[in-house]
C-alpha positions in Angstrom: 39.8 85.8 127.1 40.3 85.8 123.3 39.3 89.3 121.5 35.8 89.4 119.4 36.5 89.3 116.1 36.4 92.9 114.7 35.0 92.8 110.8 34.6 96.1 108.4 31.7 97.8 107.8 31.8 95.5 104.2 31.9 92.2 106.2 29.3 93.1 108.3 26.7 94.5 105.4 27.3 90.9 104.1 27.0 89.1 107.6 23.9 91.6 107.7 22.8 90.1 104.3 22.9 86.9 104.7 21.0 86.6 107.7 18.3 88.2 105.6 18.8 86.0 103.5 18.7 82.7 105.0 15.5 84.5 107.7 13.7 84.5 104.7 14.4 81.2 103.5 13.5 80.2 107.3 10.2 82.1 106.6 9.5 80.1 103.2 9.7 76.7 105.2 7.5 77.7 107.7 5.2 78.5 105.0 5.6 75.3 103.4 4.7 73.7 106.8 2.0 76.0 107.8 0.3 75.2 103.9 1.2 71.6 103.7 -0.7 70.7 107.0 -3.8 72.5 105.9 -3.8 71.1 102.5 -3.8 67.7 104.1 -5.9 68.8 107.1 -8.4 70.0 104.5 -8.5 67.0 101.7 -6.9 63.6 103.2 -9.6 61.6 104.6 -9.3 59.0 106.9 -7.8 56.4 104.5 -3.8 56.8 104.2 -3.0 57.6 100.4 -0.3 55.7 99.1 2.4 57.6 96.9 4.9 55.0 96.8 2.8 52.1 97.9 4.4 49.8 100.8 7.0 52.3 101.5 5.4 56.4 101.7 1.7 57.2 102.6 0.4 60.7 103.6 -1.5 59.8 106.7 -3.7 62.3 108.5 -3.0 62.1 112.4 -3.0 64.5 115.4 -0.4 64.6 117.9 -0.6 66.2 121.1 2.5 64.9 122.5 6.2 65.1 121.1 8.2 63.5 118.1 7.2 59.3 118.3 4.3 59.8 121.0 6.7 60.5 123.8 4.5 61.7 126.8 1.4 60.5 125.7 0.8 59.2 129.0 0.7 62.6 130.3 -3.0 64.2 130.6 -3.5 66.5 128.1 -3.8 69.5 129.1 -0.5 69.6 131.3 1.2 67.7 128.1 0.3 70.7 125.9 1.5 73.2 127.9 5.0 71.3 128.5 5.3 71.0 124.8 4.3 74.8 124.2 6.6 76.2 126.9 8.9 73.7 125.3 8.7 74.9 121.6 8.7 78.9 122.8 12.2 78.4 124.7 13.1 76.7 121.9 12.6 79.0 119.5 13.0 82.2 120.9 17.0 80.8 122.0 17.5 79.4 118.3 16.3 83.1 116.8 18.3 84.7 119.7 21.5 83.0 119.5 21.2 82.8 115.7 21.2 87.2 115.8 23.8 87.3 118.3 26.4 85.4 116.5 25.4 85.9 113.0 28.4 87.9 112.6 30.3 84.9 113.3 28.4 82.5 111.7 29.3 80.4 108.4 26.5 80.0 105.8 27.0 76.5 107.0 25.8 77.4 110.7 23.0 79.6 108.8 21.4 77.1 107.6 21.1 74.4 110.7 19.8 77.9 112.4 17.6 78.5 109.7 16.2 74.6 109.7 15.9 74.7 113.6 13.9 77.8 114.0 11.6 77.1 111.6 10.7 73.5 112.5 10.5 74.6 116.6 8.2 77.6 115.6 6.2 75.2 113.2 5.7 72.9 115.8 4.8 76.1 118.6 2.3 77.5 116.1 0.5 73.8 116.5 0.6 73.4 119.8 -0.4 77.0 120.5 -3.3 77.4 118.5 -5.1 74.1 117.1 -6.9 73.3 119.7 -10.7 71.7 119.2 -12.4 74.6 120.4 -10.9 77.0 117.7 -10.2 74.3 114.7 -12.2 71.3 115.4 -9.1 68.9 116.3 -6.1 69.1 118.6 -2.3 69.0 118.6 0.3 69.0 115.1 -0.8 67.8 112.2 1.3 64.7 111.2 0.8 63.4 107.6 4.2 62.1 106.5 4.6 58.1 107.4 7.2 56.0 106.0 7.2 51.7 106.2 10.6 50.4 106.3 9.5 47.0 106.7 7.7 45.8 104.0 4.4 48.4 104.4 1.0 48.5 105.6 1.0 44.3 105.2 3.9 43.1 106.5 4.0 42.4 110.7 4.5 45.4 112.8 7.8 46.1 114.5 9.6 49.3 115.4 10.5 50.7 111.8 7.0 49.0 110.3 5.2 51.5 110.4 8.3 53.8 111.2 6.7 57.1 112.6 4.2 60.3 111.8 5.6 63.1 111.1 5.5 66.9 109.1 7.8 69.4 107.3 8.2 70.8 111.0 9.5 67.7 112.1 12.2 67.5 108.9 13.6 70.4 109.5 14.5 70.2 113.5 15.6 66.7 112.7 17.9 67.5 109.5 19.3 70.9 111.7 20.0 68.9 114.9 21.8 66.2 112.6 23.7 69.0 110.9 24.4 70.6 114.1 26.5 67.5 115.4 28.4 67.5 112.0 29.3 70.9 112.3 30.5 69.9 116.1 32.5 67.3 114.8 34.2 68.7 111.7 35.1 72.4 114.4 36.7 69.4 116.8 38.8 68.1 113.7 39.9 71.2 112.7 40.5 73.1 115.9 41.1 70.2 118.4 42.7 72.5 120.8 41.3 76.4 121.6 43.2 79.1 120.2 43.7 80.4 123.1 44.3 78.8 126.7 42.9 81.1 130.1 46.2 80.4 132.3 45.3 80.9 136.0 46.9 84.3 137.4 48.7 82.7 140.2 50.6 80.9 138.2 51.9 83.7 136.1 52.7 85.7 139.5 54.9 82.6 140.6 56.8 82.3 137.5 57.4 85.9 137.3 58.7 85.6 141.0 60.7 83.2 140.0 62.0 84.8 137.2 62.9 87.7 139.2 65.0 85.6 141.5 67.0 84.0 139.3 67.8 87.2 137.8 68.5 88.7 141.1 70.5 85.9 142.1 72.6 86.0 138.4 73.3 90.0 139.5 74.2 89.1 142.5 76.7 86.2 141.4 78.1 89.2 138.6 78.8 91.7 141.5 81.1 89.2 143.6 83.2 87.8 140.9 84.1 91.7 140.4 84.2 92.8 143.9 87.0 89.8 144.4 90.7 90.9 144.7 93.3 90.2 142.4 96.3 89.4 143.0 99.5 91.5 142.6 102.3 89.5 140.9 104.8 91.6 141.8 104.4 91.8 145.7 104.4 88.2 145.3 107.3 87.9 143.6 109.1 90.3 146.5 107.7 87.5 149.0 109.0 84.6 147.2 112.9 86.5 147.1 112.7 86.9 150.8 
């Protein structure tokens, strides 16, 4: 196994730093969601309001299921309850893992961490909470919708009108798409692990082996000594005779 990565008490009051740092830019989004929703929940009305007509229209809509309507065909109540449990995991093992490995982290890493817990914890404070009963409407407010296809006018089709969606939504999307570039450029970089786990057998056999061959190279050393030589004068005396 390779060793953790020891830093100074200097890198790691900076690693500390910048995970305040980026947590409170995390915290700032999250605002931005929280207040964005509200200010649309509060003064769109019913009619979308173009801001770049044909292409960009804040939209007022309620979702109760996940990103495009997936498991809308779920009953409600069950489908909320998936999609909470969903967003808690989610979050809790993005804010967990983020902690744990912060020390190791680039600012890079910081920020798709940053993006990903606060667009799953945006989304979980939704789900959670803003249900009829307590707000007068159900599921995560969606107000962002994009035409790609020639707007509102032009015939339907699967980017016309593309999809509803908030800051919450940006954030998870931008972090998951920053998390498979961040896979991808590691790969490039370090195609092969540092360090390779060799299977203990195998290092008992070669040292066996090793042992051997030495054993066998003694062994080999001894006899060439322990041979006689020959005297040149008895044979000499021989040879006369």
């Amino acid at each position: 196994m390779a060793e953790e990565k020891r830093l100074s008490p200097e890198e790691k009051a900076k690693a500390l730093k910048m995970l305040i740092i980026f947590a409170a830019a995390a915290f700032a989004l999250l605002v931005l969601d929280f207040a964005s929703k509200w200010l649309v929940q509060a003064f769109a009305g019913d009619n979308p309001i173009p801001v770049i007509p044909n292409f960009f229209y804040i939209t007022k809509s309620y979702n109760t299921a996940v990103a495009f309507s997936w498991g809308s065909s779920i009953p409600v109540v069950p489908r909320r309850i998936i999609n909470i449990t969903i967003s808690l995991v989610m979050s809790a093992g993005i804010i967990w893992y983020w902690i744990k490995n912060n020390d190791d982290f680039s600012n890079w890493d910081r920020a798709c961490a940053m993006l990903l817990a606060s667009g799953a914890i945006g989304n979980l404070i939704d789900r959670a909470f803003y249900w009829n009963a307590i707000t007068g409407f159900d599921g995560v407010i969606d107000f962002l919708q994009f035409y790609l296809g020639g707007g509102p006018g032009a015939p339907v089709n699967w980017v016309n009108p593309f999809a509803d969606f908030n800051f919450a939504d940006a954030y998870l999307t931008v972090g998951v798409v920053m998390l498979i570039v961040l896979f991808i450029v590691d790969f490039v970089k370090h195609p092969e692990p540092d360090e390779l786990e060799v299977d203990p057998r195998l290092v008992e056999e070669a040292r066996r082996q090793l042992e051997e061959e030495q054993a066998q190279a003694a062994n080999s050393e001894e006899a060439v000594e322990e041979k006689p030589t020959e005297d040149p004068v008895a044979e000499e005396g021989e040879a006369n005779e």
